[in-house]
C-alpha positions in Angstrom: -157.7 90.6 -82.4 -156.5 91.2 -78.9 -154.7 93.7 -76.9 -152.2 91.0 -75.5 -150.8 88.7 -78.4 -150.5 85.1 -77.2 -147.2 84.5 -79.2 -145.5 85.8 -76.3 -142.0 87.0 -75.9 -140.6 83.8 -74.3 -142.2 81.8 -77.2 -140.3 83.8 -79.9 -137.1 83.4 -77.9 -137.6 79.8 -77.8 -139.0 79.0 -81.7 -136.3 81.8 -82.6 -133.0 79.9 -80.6 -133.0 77.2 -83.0 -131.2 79.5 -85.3 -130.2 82.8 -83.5 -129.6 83.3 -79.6 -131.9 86.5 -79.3 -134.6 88.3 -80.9 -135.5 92.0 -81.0 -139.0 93.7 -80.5 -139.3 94.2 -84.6 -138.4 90.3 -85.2 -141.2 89.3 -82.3 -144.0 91.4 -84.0 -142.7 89.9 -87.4 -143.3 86.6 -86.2 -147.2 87.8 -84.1 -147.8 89.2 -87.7 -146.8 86.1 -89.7 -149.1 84.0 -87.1 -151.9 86.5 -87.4 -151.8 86.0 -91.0 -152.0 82.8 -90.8 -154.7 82.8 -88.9 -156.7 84.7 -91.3 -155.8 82.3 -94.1 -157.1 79.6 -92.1 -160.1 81.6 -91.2 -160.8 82.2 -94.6 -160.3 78.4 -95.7 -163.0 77.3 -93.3 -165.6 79.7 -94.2 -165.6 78.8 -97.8 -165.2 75.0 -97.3 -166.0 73.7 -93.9 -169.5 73.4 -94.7 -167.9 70.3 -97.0 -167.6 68.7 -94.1 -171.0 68.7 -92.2 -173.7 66.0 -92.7 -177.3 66.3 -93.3 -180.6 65.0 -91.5 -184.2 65.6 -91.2 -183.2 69.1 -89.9 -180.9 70.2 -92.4 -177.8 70.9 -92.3 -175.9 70.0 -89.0 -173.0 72.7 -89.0 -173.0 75.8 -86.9 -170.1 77.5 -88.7 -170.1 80.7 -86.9 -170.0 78.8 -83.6 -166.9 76.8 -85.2 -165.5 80.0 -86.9 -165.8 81.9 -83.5 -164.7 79.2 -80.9 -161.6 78.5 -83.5 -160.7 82.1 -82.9 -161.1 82.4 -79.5 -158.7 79.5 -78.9 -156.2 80.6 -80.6 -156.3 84.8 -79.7 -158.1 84.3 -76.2 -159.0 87.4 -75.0 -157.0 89.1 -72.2 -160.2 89.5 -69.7 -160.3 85.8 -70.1 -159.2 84.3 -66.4 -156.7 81.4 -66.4 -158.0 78.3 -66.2 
């Protein structure tokens, strides 16, 4: 997804020290894997049901999925280009 995984090192540290004092490098891609699968899996969810969830009017349908789909992604695996805000 991106070059630069936001799950950075300091954030494994700290979700990790609640039960060990350090991680390695394989246990901080575990966990980057574990939250890119998760990702996925929600991913998936919302493009088979979030349409369940949009309303109707004279238009049609008022649900841009792939606008939801993508912005959902960016947020959560912005982009390293992406300047600081």
């Amino acid at each position: 997804m991106t070059d630069q995984h936001p799950l950075t090192d300091e954030t494994c540290e700290r979700i990790s020290s609640r039960c060990v004092s350090t991680t390695t490098s394989v246990e901080r891609n575990n966990m980057r894997g574990a939250a890119d699968w998760q990702l996925e899996q929600v991913m998936e969810w919302l493009k088979e049901h979030a349409a369940e969830y949009a309303y109707e009017d004279y238009y049609g349908p008022c649900f841009n999925d792939n606008g939801l789909l993508d912005d959902l992604e960016e947020a959560m695996r912005p982009t390293t280009t992406q300047e600081d805000n």
